[in-house]
C-alpha positions as CSV (number, residue, x, y, z in Angstrom):
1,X,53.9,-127.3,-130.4
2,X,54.8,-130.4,-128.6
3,X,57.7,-128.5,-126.7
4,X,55.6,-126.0,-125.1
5,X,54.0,-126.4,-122.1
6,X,50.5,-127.3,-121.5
7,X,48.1,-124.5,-120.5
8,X,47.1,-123.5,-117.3
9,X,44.0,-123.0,-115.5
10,X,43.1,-121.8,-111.8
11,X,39.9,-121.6,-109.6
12,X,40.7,-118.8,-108.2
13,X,38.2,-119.4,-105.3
14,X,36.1,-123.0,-104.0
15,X,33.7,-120.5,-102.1
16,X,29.9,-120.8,-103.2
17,X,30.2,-123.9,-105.1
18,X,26.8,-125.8,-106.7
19,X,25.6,-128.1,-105.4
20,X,26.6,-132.1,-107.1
21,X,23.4,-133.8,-108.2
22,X,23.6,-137.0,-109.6
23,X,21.3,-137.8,-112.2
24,X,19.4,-141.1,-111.9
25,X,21.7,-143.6,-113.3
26,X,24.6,-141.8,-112.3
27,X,27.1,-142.5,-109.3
28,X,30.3,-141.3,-107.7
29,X,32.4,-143.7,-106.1
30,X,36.4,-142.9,-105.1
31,X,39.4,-145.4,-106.5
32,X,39.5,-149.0,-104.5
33,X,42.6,-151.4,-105.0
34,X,42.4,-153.3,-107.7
35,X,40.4,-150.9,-110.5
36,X,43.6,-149.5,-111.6
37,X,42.7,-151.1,-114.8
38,X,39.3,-149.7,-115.3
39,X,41.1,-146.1,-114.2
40,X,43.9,-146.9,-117.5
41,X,40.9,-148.0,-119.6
42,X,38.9,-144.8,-119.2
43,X,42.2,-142.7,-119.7
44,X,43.4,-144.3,-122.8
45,X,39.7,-144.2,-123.9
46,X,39.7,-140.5,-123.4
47,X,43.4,-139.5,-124.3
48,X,44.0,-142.1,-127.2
49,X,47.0,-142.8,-125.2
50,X,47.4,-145.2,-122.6
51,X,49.0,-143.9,-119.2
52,X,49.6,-146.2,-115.9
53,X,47.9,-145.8,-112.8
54,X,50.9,-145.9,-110.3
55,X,52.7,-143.7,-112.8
56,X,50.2,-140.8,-113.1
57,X,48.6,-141.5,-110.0
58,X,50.1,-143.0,-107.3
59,X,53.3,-141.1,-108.2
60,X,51.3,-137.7,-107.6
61,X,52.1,-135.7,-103.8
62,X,49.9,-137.0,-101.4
63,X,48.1,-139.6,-103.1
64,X,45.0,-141.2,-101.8
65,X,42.7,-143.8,-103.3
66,X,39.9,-141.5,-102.3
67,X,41.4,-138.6,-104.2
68,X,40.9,-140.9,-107.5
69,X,37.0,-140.1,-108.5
70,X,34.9,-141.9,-110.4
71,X,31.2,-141.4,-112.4
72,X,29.2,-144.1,-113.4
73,X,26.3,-144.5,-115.1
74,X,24.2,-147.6,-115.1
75,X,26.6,-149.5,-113.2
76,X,29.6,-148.6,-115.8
77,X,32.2,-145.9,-115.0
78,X,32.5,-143.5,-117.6
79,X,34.4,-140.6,-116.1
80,X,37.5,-140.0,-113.7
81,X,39.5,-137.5,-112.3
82,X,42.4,-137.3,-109.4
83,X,41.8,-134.4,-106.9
84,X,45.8,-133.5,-105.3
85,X,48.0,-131.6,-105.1
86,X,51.0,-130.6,-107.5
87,X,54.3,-129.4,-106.4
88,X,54.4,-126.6,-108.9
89,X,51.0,-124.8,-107.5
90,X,52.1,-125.1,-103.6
91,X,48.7,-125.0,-101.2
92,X,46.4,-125.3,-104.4
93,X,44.1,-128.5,-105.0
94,X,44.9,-129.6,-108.5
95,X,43.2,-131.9,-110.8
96,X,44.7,-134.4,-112.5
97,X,43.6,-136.2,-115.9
98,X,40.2,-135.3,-115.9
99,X,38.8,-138.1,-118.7
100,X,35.5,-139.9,-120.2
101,X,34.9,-142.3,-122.3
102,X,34.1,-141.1,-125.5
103,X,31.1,-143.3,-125.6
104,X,29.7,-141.1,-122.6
105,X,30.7,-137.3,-123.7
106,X,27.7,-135.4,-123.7
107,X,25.9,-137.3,-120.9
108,X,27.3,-134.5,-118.3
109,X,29.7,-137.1,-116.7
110,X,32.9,-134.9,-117.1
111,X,31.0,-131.9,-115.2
112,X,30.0,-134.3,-112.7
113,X,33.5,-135.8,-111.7
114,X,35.0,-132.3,-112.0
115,X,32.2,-130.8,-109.2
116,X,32.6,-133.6,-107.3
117,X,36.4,-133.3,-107.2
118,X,35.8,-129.7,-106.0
119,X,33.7,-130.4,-103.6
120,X,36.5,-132.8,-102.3
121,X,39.1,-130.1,-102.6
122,X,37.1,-127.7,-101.1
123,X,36.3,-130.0,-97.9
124,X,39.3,-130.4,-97.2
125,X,40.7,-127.3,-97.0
126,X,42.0,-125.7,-99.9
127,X,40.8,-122.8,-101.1
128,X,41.6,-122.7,-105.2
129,X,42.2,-125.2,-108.2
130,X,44.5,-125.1,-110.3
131,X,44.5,-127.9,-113.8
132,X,46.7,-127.9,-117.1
133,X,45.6,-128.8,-120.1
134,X,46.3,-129.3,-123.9
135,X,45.4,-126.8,-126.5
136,X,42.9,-128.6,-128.6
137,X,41.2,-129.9,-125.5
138,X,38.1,-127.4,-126.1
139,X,35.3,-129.3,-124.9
140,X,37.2,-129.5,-121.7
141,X,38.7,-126.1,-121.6
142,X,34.8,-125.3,-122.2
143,X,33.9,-127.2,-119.0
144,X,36.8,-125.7,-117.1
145,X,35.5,-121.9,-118.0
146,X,32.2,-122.8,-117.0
147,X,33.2,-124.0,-113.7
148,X,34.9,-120.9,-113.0
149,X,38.5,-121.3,-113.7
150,X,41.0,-118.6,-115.4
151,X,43.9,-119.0,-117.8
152,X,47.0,-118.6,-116.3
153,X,49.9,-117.0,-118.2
154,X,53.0,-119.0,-117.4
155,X,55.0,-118.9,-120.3
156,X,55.6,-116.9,-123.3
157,X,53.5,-118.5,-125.6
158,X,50.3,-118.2,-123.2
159,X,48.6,-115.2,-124.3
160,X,48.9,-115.9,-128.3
161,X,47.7,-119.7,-127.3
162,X,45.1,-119.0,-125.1
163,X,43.7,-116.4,-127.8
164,X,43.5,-118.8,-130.2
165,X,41.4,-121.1,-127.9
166,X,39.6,-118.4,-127.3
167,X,38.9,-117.5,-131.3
168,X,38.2,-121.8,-131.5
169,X,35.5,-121.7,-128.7
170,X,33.9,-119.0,-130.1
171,X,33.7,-120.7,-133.3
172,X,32.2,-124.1,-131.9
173,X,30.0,-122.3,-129.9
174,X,28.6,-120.9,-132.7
175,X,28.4,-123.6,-135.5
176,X,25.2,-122.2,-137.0
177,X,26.6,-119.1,-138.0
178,X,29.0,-120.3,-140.2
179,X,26.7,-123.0,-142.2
């Protein structure tokens, strides 16, 4: 599977978005010079590969420091994503390596990051989200559906892909029936 293409995803519409409340504990805070390193730490934590800031980042159109968002919790940031824009999806905001520490999956934090980096998207200006993503990335794709985005069929392999996805959430979202 390695040479097909990731998944895609789109908001189709930023209208009517909830509203982000942080939990106590919790805080959102945009990249400043100088954390590149605590932006690589969270992204190997979360991809079990490591990836460099100016070359997924800084590299992306229209970079900005304050596209780069972070979660904390107690002082510690836990989550990150990039809020841009992508050549391939023209006009759409697009989000770029959405990742948590595994230490802090279930505490909410993705969910956070992602609604905060809609809410940035969505002040200024653009109107839908578009995101790829990896097959086996369920928890995420999970998230994703819940905020509202689509699959998009891009490529050939798509609608079989995506229906297995489907078929795997279905199962996990279900774990006591098959006990």
């Amino acid at each position: 599977m390695s040479d097909l293409p990731q998944l895609f995803m789109r908001k189709p519409t930023l209208k009517e978005l909830p509203p982000l409340s942080l939990p106590q504990g919790f805080a959102l805070h945009s990249h400043c010079p100088g954390q590149e390193d605590i932006w690589e730490s969270i992204v190997k934590e979360a991809f079990d590969t490591p990836f460099t800031f100016e070359k997924c980042i800084v590299s992306s159109k229209g970079y900005r420091p304050d596209y780069v968002l972070y979660i904390s919790k107690d002082g510690v940031d836990i989550a990150t994503t990039t809020a841009v824009e992508k050549a391939q999806f023209p006009g759409d905001g697009w989000f770029h390596m959405v990742g948590v520490r595994p230490s802090a999956r279930g505490l909410g934090a993705g969910r956070l990051v992602c609604l905060a980096a809609l809410h940035s998207l969505a002040a200024r200006g653009y109107e839908r989200v578009a995101l790829s993503t990896d097959d086996w990335r369920l928890p995420a794709i999970s998230l994703y559906l819940s905020l509202g985005f689509e699959p998009l069929l891009l490529h050939e392999s798509h609608p079989e892909r995506w229906e297995k996805v489907k078929s795997a959430l279905l199962e996990t979202a279900r774990p006591e029936e098959h006990r």
